[in-house]
Rosetta silent file (secondary structure, phi, psi, omega in degrees, C-alpha in Angstrom):
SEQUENCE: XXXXXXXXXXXXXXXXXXXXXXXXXXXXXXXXXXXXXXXXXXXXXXXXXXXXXXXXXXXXXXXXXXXXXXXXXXXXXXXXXXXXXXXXXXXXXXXXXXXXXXXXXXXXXXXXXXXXXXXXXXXXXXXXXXXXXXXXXXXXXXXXXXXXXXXXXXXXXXXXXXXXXXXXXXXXXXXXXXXXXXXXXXX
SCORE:     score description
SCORE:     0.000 S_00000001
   1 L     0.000  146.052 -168.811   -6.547   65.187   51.798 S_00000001
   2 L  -106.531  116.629 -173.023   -4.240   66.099   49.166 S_00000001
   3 L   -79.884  158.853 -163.258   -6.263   67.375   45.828 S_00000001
   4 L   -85.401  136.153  145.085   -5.057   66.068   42.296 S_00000001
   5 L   -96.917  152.319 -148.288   -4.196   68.971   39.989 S_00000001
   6 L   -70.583  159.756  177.452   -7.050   69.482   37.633 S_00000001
   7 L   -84.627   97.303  169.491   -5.235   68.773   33.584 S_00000001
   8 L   -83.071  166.759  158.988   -5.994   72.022   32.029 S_00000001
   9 L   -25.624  -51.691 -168.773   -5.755   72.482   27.940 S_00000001
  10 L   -68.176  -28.901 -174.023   -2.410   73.711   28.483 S_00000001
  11 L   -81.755  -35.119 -173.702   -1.280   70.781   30.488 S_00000001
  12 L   -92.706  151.205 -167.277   -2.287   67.831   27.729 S_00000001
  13 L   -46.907  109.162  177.619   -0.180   67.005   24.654 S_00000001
  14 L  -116.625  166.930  174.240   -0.479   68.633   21.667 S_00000001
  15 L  -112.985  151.600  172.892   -0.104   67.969   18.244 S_00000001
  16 L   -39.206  167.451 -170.624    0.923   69.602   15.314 S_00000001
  17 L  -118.654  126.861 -158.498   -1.513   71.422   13.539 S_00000001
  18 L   105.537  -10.286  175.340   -2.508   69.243   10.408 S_00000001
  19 L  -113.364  153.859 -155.411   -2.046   65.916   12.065 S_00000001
  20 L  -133.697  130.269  160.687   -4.834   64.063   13.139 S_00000001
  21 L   -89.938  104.702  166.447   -4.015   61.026   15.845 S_00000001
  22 L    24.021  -57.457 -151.118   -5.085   57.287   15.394 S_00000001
  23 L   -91.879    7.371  173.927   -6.816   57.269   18.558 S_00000001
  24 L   -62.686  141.583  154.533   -9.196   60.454   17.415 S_00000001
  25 L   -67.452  -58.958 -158.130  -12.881   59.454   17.666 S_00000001
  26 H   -67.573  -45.966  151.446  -13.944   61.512   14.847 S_00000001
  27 H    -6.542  -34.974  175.455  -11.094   59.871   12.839 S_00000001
  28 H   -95.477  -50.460 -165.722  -12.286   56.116   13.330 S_00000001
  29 H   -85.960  -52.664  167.475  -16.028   56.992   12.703 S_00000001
  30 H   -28.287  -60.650  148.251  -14.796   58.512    9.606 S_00000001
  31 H   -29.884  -73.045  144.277  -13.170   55.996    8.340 S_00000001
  32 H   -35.579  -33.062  162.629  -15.705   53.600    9.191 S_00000001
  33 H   -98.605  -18.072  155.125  -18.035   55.363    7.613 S_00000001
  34 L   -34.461  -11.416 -169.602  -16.134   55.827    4.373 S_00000001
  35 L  -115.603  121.119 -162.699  -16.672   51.991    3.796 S_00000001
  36 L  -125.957  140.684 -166.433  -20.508   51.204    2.310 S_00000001
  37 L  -120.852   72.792  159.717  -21.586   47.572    1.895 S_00000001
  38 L   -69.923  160.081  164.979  -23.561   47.533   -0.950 S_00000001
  39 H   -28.294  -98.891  175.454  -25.663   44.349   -2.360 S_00000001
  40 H   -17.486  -40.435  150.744  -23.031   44.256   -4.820 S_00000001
  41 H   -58.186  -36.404  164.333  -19.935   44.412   -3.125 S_00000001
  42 H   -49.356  -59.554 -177.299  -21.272   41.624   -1.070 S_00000001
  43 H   -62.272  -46.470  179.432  -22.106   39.366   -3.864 S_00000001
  44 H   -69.491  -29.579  169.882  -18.485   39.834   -5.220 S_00000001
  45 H   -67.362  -20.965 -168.696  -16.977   39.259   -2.234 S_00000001
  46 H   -73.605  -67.377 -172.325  -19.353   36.142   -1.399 S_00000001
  47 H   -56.507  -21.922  176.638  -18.215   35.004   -5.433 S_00000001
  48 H   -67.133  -50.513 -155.151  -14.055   35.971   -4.824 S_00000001
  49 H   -44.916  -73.108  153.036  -14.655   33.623   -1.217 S_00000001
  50 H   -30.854  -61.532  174.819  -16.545   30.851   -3.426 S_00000001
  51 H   -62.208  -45.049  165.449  -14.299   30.517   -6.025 S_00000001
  52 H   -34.016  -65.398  179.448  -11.334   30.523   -4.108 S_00000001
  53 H   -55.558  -61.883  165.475  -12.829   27.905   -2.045 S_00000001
  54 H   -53.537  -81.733  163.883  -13.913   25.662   -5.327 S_00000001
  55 H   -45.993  -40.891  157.870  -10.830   26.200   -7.299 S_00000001
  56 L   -45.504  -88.024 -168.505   -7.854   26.028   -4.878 S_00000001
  57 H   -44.474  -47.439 -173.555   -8.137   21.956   -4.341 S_00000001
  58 H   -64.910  -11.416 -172.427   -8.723   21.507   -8.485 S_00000001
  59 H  -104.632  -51.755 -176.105   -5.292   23.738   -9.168 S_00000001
  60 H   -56.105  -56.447  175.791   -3.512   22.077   -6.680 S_00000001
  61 H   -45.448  -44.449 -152.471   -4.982   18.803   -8.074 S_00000001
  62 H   -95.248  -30.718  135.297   -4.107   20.143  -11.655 S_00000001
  63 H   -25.596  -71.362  173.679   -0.623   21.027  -10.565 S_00000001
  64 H   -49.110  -61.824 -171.545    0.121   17.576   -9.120 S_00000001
  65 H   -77.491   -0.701  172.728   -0.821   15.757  -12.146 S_00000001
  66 H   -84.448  -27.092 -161.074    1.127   18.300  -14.577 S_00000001
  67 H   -81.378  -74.488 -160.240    4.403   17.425  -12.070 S_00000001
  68 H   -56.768  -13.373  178.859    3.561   13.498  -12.375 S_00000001
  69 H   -74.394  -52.388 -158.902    3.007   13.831  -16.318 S_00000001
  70 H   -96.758  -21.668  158.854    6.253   15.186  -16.760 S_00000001
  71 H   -45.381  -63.420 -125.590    8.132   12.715  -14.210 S_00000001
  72 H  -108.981   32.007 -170.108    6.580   10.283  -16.348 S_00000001
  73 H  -118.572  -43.028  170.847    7.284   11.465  -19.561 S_00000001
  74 H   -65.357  -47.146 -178.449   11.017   12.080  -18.582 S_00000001
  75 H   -52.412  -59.673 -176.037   11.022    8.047  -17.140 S_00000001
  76 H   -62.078  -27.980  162.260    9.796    7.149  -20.562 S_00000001
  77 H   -52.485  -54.082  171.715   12.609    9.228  -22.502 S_00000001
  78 H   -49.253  -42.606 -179.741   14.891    7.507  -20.297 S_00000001
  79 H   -77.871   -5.875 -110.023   13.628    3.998  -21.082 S_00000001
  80 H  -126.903  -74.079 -163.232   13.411    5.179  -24.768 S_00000001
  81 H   -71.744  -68.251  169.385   17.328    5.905  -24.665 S_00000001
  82 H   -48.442  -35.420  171.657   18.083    3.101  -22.934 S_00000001
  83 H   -82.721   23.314 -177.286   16.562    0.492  -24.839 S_00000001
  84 H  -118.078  -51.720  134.436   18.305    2.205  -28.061 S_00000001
  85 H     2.194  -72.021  172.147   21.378    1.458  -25.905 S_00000001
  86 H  -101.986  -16.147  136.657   20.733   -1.816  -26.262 S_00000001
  87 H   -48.248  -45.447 -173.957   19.771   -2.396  -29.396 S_00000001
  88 H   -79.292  -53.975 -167.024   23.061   -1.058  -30.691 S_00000001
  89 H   -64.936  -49.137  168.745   24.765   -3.063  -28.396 S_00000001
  90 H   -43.866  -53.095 -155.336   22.765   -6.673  -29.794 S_00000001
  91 H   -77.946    3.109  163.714   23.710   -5.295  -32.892 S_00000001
  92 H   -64.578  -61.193 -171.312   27.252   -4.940  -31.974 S_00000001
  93 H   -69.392  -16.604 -172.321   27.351   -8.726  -31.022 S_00000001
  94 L   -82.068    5.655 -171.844   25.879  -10.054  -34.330 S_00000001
  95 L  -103.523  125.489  165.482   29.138   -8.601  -36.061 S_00000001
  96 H   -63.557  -54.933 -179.601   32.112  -11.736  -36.013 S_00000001
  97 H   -61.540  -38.499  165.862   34.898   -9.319  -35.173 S_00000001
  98 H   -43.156  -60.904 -155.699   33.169   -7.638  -31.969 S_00000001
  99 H   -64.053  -48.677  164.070   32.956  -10.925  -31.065 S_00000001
 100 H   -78.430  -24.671  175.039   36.542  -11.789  -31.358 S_00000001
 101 H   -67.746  -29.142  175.087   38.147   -8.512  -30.474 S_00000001
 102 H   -73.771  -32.560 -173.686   35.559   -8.955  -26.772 S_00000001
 103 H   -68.765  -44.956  161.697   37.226  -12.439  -26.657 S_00000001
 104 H   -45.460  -61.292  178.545   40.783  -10.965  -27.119 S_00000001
 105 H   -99.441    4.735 -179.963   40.228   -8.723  -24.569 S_00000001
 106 H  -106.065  -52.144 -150.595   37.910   -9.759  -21.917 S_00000001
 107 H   -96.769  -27.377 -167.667   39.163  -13.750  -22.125 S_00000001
 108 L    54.572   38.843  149.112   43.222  -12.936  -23.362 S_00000001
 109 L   -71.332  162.009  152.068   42.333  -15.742  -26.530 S_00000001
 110 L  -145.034  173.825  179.718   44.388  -15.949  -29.343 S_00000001
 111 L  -104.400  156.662  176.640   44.491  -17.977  -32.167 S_00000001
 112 L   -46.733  165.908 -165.508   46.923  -20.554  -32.637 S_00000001
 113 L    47.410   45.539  174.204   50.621  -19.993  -33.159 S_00000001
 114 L  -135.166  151.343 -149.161   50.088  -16.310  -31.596 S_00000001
 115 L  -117.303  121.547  169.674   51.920  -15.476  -28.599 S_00000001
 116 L  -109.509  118.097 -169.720   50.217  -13.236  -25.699 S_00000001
 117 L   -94.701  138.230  174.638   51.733  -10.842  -23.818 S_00000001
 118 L  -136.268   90.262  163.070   49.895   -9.027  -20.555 S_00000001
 119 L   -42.618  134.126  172.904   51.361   -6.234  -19.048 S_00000001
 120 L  -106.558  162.083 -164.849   50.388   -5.948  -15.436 S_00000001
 121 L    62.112   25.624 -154.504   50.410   -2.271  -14.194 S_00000001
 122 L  -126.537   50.409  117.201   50.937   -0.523  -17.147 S_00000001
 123 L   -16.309  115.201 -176.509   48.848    2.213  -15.978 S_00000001
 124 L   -69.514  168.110  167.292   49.961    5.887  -15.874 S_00000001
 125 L   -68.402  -21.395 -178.534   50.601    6.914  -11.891 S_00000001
 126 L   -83.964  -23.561  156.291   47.745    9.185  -11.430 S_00000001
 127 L   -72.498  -13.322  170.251   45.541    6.579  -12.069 S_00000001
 128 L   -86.729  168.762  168.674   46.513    4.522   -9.587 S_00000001
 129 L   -45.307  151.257  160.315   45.603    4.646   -5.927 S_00000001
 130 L   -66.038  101.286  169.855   47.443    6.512   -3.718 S_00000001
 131 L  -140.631   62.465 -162.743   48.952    4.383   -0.761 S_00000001
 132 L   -93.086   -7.131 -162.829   51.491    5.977    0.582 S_00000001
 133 L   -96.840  138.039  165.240   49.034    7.089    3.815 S_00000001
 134 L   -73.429  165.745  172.030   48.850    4.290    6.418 S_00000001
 135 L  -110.164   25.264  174.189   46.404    2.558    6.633 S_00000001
 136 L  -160.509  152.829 -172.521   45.029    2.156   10.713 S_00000001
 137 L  -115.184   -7.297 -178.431   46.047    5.116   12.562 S_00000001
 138 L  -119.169  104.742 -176.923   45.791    2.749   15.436 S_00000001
 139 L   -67.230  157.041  178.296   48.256   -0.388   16.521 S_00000001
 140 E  -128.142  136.372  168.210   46.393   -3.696   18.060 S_00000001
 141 E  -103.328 -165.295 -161.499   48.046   -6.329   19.947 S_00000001
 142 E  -129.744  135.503  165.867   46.799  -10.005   20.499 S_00000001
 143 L   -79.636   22.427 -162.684   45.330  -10.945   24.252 S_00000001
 144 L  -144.228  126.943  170.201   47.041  -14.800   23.565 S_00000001
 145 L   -71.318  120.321  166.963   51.059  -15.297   23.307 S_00000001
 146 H   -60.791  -27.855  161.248   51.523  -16.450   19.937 S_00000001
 147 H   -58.568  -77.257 -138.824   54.074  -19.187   20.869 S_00000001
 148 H   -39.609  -66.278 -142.341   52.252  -20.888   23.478 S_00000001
 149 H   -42.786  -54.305  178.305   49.262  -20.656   20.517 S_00000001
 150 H   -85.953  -21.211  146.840   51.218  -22.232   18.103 S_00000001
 151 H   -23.990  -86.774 -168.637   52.904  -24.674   20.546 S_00000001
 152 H   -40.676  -72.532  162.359   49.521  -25.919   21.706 S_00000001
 153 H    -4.775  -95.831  172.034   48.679  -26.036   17.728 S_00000001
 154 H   -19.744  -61.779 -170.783   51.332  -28.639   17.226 S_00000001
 155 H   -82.708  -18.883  172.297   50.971  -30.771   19.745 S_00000001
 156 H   -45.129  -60.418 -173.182   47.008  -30.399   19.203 S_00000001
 157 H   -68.391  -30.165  163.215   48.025  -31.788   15.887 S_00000001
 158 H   -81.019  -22.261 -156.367   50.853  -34.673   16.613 S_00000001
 159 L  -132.638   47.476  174.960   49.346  -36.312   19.185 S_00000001
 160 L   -97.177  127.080 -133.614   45.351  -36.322   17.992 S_00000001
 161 L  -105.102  132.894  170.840   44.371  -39.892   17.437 S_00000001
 162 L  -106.029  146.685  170.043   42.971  -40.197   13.661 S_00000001
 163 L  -113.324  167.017 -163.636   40.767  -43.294   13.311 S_00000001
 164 L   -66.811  -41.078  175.960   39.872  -45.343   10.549 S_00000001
 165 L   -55.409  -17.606  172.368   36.352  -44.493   10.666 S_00000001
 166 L   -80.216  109.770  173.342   36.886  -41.038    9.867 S_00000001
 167 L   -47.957  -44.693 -151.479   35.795  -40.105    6.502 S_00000001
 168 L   -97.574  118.887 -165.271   36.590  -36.535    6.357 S_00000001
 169 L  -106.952   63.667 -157.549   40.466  -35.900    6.335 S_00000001
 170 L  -124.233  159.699  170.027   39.760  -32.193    7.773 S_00000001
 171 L  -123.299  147.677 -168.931   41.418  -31.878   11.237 S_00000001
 172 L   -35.803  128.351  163.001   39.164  -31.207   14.419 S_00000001
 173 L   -72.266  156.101 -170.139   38.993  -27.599   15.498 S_00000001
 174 L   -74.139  175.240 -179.161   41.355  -26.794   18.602 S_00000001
 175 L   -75.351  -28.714 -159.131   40.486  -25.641   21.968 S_00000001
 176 L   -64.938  142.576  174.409   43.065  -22.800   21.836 S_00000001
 177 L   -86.380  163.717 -159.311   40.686  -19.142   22.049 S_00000001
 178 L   -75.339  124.754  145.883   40.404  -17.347   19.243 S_00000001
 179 L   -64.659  157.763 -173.160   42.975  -13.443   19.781 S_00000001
 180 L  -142.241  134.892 -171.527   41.221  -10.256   19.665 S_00000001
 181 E   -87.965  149.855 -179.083   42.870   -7.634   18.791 S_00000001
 182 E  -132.094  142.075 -177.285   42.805   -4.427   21.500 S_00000001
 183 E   -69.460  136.689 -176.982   43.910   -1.404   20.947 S_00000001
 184 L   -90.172 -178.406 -176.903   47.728   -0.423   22.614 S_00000001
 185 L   -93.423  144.707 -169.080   48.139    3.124   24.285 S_00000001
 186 L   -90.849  142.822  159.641   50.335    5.651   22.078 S_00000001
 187 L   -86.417    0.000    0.000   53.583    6.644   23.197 S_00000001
């Protein structure tokens, strides 16, 4: 049998001199005994634990209803403003000249012997849309030949019997299917 050699002092790890390591016993029961649990200490810790415990749901509560207070305080400013809005506006309509300059310009009245002119467009360019960009980036064909379609149409239409009894001078729908457009393949 092959014996272990024994770990003398000299063989295990030392440390600086002045440093004390984590894993010292007399280090941990120091420590540990540095901490004394008085009566007192108790009770305040029992009373932070309690309060905490009490008090957390009512501030949270007391939060919540300071947030919803001021939503609804803001809502009411809003309807406040708005219906001041609209006051101003009634009181806009009870004036005879609103009322004809909104006729003039909503309706194009005039009064007799006055002549109205309405420029269409007369718009600077930057307000209008832009549409120089196509508009489908993708062509579609028709599954249905558009003659025969309109052939069939025609003759659907010349040689369809109308009788007297028919009220409704609408004509019948045709037989011909409906095209759908499908996409073509790019070149």
């Amino acid at each position: 049998m092959a014996r272990r050699p024994s770990r003398t002092p000299s063989s295990a790890p030392r440390s600086r001199p002045g440093t004390r390591r984590a894993d010292d016993p007399t280090e941990r029961s120091r420590w540990l005994g540095g901490i004394h649990f008085s009566g007192f200490s108790l009770m305040m810790m029992a009373l932070i634990v309690l309060g905490v415990v009490v008090l957390a749901p009512n501030l949270k509560a007391l939060v919540e209803q300071r947030q919803q207070i001021a939503d609804l305080r803001q809502a009411v400013a809003d309807q406040r403003d708005d219906v001041e809005a609209k006051q101003e506006q009634r009181q806009r309509w009870d004036d005879p000249n609103y009322i004809q300059t909104q006729a003039r310009e909503r309706f194009f009245y005039v009064k007799p012997g006055e002549i109205s002119f309405i420029v269409i467009n007369d718009l600077d360019k930057t307000f209008l849309p832009d549409t120089s960009e196509p508009i489908s980036d993708e062509l579609t064909t028709t599954d249905v030949d558009w003659a025969s379609s309109m052939l069939t149409s025609i003759l659907t239409a010349a040689f369809t019997p109308v009788s007297e009894d028919d009220e409704s001078d609408s004509p019948k729908p045709s037989s011909t299917p409906t095209p759908t457009p499908t996409k073509t393949a790019e070149k």
